[in-house]
TORMILUM-528994 format. One record per residue: x, y, z of N, C-alpha, C in turn; residue in three letters. Coordinates in nm, 2 decimals. Layout:
{node {X,Y,Z},{X,Y,Z},{X,Y,Z},'Ala'};
...
// end
This chain:
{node {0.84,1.98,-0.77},{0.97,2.00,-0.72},{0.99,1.92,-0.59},'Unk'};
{node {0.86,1.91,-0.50},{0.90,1.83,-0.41},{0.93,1.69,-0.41},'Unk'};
{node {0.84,1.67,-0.47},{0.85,1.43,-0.56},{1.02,1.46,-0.56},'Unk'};
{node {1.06,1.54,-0.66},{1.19,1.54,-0.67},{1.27,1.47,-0.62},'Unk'};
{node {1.26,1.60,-0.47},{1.37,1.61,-0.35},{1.31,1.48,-0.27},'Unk'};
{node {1.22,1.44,-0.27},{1.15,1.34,-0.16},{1.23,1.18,-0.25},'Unk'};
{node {1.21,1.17,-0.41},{1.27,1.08,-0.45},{1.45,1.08,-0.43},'Unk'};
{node {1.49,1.16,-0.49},{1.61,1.15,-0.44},{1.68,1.12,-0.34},'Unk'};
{node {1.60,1.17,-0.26},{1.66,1.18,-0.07},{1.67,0.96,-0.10},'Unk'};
{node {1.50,0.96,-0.11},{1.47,0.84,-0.09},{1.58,0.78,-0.18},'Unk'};
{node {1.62,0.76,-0.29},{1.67,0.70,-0.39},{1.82,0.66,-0.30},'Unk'};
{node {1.89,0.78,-0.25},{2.04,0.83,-0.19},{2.00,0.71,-0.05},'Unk'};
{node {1.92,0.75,0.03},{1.86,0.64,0.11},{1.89,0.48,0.08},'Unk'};
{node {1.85,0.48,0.01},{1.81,0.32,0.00},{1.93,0.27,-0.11},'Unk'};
{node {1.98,0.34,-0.19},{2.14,0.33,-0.23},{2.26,0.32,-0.11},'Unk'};
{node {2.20,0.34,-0.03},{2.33,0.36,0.09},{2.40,0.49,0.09},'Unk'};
{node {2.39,0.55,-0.01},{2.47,0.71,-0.01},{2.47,0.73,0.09},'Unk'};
{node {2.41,0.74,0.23},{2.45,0.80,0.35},{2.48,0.71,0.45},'Unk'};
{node {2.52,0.60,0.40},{2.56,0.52,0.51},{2.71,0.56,0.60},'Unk'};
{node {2.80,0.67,0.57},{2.88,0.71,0.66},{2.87,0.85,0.70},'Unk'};
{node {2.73,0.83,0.68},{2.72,1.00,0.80},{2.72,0.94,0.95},'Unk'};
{node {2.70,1.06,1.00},{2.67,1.02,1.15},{2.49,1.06,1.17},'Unk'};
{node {2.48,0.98,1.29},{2.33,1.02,1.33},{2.23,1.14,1.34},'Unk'};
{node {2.30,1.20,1.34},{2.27,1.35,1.33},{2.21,1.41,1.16},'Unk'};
{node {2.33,1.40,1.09},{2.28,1.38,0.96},{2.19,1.33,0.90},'Unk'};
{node {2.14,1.21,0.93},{2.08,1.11,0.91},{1.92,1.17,0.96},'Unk'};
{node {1.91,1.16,1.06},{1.82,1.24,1.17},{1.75,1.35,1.08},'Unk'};
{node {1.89,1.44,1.02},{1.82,1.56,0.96},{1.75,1.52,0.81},'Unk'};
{node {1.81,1.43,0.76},{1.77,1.42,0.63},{1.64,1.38,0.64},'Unk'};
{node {1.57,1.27,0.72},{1.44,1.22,0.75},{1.36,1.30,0.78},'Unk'};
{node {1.40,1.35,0.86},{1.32,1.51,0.91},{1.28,1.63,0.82},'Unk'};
{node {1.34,1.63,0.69},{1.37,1.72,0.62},{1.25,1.67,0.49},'Unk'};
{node {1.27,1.52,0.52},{1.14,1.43,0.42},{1.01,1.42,0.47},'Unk'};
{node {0.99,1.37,0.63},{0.88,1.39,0.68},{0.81,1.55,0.71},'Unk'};
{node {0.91,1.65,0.69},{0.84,1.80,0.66},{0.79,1.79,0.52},'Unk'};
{node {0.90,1.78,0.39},{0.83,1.79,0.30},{0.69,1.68,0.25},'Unk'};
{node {0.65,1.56,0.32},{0.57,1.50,0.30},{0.46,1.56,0.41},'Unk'};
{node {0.45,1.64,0.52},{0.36,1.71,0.58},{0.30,1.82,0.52},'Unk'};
{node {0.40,1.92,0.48},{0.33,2.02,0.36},{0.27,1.96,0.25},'Unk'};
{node {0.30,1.83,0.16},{0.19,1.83,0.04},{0.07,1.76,0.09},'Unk'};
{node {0.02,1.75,0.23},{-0.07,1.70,0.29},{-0.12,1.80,0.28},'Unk'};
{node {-0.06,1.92,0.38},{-0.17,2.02,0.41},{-0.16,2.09,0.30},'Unk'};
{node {-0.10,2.13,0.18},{-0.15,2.19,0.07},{-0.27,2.12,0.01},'Unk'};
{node {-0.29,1.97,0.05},{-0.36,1.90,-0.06},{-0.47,1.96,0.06},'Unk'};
{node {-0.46,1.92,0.15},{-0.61,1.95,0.25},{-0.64,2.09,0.23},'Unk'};
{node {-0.58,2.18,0.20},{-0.62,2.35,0.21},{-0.67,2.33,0.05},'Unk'};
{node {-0.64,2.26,-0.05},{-0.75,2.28,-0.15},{-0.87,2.20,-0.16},'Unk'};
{node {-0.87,2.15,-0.02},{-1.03,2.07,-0.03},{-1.12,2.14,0.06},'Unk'};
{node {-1.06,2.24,0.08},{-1.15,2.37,0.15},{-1.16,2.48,0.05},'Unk'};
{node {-1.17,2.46,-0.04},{-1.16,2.59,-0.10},{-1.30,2.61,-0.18},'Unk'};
{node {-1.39,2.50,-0.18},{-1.54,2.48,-0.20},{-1.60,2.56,-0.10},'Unk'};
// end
């Protein structure tokens, strides 16, 4: 579910879909990708502790 949202965002991204937000929005959407690319880090790192 996350690839999903992280593709899309990315896809809407680089389509220009948000090329008339304002900075703020913008701001949040990145923010919103760099969280969900921090959690499948540390999910991936919390199952390499589980040995």
């Amino acid at each position: 579910m996350a690839f999903i949202i992280l593709i899309s965002n990315a896809w809407g991204i680089l389509l220009k879909e948000w090329k008339g937000v304002d900075r703020v929005t913008h701001r949040s959407i990145i923010a919103g990708i760099i969280t969900i690319i921090l959690s499948i880090c540390v999910v991936g790192f919390a199952k390499t502790l589980e040995n």
